[in-house]
Short mmCIF file of the C-alpha atoms (twelve columns), coordinates in Angstrom:
data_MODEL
# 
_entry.id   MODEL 
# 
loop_
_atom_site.group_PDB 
_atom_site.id 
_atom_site.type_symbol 
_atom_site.label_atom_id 
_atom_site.label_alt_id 
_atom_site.label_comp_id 
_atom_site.label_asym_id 
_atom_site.label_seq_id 
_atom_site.Cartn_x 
_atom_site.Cartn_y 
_atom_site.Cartn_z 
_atom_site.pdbx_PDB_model_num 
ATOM 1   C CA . UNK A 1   0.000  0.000  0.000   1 
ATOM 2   C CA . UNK A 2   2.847  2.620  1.199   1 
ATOM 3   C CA . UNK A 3   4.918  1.412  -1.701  1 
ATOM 4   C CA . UNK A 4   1.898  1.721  -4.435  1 
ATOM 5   C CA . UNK A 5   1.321  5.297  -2.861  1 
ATOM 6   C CA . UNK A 6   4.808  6.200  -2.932  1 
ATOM 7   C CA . UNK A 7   5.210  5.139  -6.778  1 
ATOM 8   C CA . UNK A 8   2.449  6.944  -7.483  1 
ATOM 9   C CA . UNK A 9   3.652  10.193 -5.663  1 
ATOM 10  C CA . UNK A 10  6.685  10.079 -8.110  1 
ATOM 11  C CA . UNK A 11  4.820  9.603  -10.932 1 
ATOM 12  C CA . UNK A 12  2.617  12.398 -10.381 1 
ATOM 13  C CA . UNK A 13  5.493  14.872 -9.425  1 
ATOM 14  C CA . UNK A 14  6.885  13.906 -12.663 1 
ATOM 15  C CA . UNK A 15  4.052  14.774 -14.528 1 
ATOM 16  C CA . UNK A 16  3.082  17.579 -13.193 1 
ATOM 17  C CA . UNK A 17  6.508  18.782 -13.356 1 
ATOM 18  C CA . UNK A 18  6.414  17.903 -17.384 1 
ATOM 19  C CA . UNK A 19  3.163  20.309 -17.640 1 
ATOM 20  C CA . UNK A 20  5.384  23.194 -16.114 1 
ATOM 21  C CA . UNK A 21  8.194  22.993 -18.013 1 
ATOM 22  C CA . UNK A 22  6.258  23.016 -21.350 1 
ATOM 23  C CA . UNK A 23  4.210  26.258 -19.778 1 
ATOM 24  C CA . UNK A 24  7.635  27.556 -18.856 1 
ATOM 25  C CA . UNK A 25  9.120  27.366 -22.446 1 
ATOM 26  C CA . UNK A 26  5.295  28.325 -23.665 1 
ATOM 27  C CA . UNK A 27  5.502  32.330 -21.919 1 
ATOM 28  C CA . UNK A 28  9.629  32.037 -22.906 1 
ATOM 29  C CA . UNK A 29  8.587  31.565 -26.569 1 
ATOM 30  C CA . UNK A 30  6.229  34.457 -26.013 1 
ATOM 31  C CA . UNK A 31  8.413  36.783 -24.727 1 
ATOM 32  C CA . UNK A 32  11.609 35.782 -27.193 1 
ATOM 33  C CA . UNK A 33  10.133 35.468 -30.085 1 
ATOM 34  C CA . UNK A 34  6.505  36.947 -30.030 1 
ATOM 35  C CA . UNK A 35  5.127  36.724 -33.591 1 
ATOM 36  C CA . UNK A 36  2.048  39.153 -34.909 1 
ATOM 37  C CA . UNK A 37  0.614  36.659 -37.008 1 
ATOM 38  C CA . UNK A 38  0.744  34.002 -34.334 1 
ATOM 39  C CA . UNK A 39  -2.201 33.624 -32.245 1 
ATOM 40  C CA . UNK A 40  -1.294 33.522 -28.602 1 
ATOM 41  C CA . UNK A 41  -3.728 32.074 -25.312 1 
ATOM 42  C CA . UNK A 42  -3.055 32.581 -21.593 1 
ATOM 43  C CA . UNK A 43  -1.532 29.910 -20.000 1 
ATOM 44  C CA . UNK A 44  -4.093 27.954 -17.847 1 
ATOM 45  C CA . UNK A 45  -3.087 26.548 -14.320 1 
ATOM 46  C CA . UNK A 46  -6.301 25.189 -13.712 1 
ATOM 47  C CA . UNK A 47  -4.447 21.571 -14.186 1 
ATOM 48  C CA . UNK A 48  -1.207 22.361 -12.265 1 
ATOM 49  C CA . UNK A 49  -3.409 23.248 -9.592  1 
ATOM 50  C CA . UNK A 50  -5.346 20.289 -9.772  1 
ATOM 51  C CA . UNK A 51  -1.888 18.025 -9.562  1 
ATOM 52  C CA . UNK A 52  -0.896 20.349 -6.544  1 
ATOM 53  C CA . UNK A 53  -4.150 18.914 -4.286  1 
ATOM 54  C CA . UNK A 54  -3.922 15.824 -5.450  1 
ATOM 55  C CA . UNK A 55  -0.330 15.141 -4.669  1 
ATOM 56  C CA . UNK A 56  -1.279 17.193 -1.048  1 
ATOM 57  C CA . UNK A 57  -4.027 15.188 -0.553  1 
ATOM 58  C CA . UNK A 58  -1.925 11.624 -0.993  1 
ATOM 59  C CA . UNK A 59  0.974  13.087 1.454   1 
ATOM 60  C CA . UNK A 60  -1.734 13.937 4.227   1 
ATOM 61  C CA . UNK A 61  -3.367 10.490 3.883   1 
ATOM 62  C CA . UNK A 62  -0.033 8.788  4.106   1 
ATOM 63  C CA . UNK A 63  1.220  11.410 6.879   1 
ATOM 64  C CA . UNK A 64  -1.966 10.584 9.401   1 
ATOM 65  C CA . UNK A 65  -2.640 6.687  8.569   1 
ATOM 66  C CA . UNK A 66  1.057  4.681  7.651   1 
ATOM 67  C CA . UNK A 67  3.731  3.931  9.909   1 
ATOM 68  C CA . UNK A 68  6.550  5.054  7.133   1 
ATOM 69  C CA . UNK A 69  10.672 4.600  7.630   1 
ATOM 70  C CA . UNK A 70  12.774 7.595  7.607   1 
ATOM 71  C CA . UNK A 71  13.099 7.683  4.069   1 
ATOM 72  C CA . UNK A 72  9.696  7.132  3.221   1 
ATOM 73  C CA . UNK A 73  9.255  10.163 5.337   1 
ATOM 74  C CA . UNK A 74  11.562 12.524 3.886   1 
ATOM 75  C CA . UNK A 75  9.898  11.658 0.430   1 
ATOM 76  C CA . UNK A 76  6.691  12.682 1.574   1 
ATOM 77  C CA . UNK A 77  7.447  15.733 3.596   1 
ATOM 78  C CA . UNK A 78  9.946  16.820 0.423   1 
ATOM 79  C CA . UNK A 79  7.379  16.444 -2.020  1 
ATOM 80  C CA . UNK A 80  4.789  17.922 0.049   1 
ATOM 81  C CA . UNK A 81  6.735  21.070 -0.001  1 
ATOM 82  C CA . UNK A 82  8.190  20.575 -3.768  1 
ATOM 83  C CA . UNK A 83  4.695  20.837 -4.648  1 
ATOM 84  C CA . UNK A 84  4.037  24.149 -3.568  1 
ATOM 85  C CA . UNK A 85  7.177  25.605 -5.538  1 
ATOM 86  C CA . UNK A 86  6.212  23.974 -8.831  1 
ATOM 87  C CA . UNK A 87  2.565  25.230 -8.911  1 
ATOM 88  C CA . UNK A 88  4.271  29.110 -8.164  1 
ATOM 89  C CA . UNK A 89  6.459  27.768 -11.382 1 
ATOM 90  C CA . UNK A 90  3.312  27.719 -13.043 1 
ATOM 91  C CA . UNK A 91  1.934  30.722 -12.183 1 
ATOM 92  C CA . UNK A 92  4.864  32.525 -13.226 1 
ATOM 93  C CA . UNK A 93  4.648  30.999 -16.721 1 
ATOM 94  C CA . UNK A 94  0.967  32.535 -16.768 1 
ATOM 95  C CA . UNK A 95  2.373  35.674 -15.032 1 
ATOM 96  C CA . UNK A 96  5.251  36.185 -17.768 1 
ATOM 97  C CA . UNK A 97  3.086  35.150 -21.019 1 
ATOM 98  C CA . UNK A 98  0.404  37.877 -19.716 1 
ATOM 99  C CA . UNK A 99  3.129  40.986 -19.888 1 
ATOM 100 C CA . UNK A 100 4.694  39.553 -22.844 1 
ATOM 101 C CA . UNK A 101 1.601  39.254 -24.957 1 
ATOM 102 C CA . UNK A 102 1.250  43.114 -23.219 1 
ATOM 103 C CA . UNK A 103 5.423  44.123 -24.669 1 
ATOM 104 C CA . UNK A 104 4.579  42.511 -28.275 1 
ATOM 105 C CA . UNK A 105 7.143  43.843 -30.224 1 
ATOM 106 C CA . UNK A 106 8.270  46.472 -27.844 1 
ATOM 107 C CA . UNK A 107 10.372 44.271 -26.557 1 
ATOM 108 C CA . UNK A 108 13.607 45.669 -24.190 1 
ATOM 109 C CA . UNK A 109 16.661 44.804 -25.804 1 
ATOM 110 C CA . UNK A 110 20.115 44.217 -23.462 1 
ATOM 111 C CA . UNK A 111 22.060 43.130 -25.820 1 
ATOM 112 C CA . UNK A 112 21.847 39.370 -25.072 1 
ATOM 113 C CA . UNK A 113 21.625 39.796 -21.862 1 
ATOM 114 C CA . UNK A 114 17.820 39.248 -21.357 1 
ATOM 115 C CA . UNK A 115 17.963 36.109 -23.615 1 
ATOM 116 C CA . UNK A 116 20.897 34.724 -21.668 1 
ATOM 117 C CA . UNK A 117 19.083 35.304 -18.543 1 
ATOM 118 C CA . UNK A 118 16.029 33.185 -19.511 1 
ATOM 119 C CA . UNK A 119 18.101 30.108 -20.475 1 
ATOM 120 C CA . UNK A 120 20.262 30.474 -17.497 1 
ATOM 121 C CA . UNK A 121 16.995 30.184 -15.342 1 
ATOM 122 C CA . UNK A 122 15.621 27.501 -18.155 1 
ATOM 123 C CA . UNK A 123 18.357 25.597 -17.844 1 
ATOM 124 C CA . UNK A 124 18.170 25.734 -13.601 1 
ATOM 125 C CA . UNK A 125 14.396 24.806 -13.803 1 
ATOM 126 C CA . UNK A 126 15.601 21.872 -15.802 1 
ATOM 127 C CA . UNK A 127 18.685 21.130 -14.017 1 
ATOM 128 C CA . UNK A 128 16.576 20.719 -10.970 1 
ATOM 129 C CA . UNK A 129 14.063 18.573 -12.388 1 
ATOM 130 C CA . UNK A 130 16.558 16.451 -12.950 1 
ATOM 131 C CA . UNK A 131 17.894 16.435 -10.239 1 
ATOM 132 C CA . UNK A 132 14.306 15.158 -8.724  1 
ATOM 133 C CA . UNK A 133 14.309 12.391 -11.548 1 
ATOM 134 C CA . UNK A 134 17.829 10.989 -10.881 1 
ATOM 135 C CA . UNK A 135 18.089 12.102 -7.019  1 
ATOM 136 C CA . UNK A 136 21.428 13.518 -7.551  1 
ATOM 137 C CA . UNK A 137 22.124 15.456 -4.758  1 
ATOM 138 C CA . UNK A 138 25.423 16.437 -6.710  1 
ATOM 139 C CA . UNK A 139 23.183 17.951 -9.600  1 
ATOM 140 C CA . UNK A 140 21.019 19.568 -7.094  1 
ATOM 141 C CA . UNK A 141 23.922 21.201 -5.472  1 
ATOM 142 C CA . UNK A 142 24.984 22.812 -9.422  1 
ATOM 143 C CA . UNK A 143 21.142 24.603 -9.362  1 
ATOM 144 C CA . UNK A 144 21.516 25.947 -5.676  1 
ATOM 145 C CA . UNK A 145 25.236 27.642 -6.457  1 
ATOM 146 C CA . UNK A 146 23.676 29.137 -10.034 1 
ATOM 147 C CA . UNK A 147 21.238 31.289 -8.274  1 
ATOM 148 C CA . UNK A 148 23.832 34.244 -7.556  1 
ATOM 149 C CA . UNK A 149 24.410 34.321 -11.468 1 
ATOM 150 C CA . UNK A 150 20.345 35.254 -12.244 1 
ATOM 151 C CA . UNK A 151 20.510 37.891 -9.040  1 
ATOM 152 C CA . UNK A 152 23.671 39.783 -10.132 1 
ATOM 153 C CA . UNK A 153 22.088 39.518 -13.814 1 
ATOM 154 C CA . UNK A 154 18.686 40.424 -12.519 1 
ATOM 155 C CA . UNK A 155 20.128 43.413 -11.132 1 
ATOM 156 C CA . UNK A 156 22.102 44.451 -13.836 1 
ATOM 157 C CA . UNK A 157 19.080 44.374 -16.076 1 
ATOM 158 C CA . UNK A 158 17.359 46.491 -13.341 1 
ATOM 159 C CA . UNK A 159 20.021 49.090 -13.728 1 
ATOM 160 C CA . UNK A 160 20.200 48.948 -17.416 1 
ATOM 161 C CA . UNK A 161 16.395 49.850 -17.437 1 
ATOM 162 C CA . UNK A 162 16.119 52.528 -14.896 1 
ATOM 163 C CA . UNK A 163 18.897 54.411 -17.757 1 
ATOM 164 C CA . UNK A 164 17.526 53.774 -20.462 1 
ATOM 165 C CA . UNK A 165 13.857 55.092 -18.851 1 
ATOM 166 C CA . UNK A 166 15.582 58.150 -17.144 1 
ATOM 167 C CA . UNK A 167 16.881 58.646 -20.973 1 
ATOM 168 C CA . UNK A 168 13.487 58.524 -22.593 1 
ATOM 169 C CA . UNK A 169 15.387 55.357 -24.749 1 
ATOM 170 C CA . UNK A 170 12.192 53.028 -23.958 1 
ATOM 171 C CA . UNK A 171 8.634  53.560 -23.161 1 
ATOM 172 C CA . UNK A 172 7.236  53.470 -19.624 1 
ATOM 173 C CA . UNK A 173 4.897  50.561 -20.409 1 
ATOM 174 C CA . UNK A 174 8.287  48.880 -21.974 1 
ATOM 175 C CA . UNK A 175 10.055 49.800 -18.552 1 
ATOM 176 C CA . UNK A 176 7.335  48.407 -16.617 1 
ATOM 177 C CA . UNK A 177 6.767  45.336 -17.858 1 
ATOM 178 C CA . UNK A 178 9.752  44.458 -18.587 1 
ATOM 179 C CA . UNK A 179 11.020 44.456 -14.989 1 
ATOM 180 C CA . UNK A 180 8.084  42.633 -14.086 1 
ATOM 181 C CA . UNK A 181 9.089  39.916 -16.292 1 
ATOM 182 C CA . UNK A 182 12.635 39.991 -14.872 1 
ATOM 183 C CA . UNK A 183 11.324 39.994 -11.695 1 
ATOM 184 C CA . UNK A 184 9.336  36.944 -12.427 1 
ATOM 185 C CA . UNK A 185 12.508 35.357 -13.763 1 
ATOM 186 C CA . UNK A 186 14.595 35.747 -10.683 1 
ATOM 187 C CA . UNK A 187 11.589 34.215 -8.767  1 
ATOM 188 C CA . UNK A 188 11.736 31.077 -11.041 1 
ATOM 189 C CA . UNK A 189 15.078 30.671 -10.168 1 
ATOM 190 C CA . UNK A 190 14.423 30.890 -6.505  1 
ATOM 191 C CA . UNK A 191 11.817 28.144 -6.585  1 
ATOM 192 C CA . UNK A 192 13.993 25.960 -8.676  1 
ATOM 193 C CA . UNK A 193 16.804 26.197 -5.858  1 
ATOM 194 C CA . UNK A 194 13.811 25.163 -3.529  1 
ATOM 195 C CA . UNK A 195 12.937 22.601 -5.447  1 
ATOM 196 C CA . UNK A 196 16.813 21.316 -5.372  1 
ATOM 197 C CA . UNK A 197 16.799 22.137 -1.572  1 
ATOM 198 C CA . UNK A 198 14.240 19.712 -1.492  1 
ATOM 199 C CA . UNK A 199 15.959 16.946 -3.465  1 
ATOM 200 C CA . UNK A 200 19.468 16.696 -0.895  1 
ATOM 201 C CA . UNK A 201 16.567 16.622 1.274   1 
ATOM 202 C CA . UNK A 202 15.090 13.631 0.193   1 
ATOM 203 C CA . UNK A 203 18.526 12.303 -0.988  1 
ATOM 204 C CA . UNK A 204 20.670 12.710 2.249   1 
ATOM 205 C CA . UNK A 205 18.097 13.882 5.118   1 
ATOM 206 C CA . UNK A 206 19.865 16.979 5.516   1 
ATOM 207 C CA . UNK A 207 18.319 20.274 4.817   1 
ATOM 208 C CA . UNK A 208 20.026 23.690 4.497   1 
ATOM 209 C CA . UNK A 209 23.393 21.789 5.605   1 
ATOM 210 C CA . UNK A 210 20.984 20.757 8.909   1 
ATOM 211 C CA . UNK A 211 20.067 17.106 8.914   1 
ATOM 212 C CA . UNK A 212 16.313 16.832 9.690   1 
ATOM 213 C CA . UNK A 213 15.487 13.046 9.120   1 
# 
């Protein structure tokens, strides 16, 4: 029964964690590459959010009525948490397609800067997906050290904008959303070093260098 529960846990988390990623890349296309002639929808997190209490609802059950072993425990309490972070994944795909479909072609250029920035935090998202799949603490530990990269960059796109608005070189809307979207981007990041603070969690029983279970 715990085992059957368990598997399915995974296999849910997995899924769900699919879904995001294509959302993800979904408001990334939107943003990089927004076409006129394209028709565009909001993303919909009606189904993430219906994964998120669904997973919840299998950790309580197994929480209040198994007896589980330490590192059935740290599964369950990991993913319980993990959960939360993916669904605010989610929402920041919806978040980040809505101001994109708002920049159209007014898009703020930084050179590459802006571009690099979204695979960086692509790449991290992925990276600690991964790091779920293969529990690879090791892995885990790459996404965690990459998150000063997307704050220095976040700032430095911060900067570049307040100049170039001070300058009248971009529009206020432009200015506005833009560092919304940014914004957005350095909060993906952040959940996908939660998400990886959650694996070595699950992996090793330590959390935050403290060992827990």
């Amino acid at each position: 029964m715990i085992k059957d529960e368990i598997k399915q846990l995974n296999e849910l988390i997995v899924e769900m964690s699919g879904k995001v990623q294509t959302n993800l890349r979904y408001a990334m296309d939107c943003l990089l590459n927004y076409d006129e002639n394209k028709q565009y929808k909001q993303v919909n997190d009606s189904e993430i959010d219906a994964y998120e209490r669904k997973i919840e609802t299998i950790c309580l059950h197994l929480m209040l009525s198994e007896r589980l072993f330490a590192s059935d425990m740290r599964f369950v309490t990991g993913v319980i948490t993990m959960v939360e972070d993916f669904e605010r994944l989610d929402d920041h795909a919806e978040d980040i397609t809505q101001f994109a479909l708002k920049l159209k072609r007014n898009r703020f250029t930084h050179g590459d800067k802006l571009n690099e920035l979204v695979e960086y935090v692509m790449n991290m998202v992925t990276d600690a997906i991964n790091s779920y799949m293969q529990l690879d603490d090791k892995l885990a530990k790459k996404v965690i050290d990459s998150d000063d990269y997307v704050d220095n960059t976040y700032l430095e796109i911060l900067n570049e904008l307040i100049e170039k608005d001070d300058e009248d070189k971009i529009s206020s809307s432009t200015s506005v959303y833009t560092t919304l979207i940014v914004k957005y981007l350095e909060r993906i990041a952040d959940h996908a070093t939660n998400i990886a603070e959650w694996v070595i969690y699950i992996a090793t029983g330590y959390y935050k260098d403290a060992q827990i279970v």
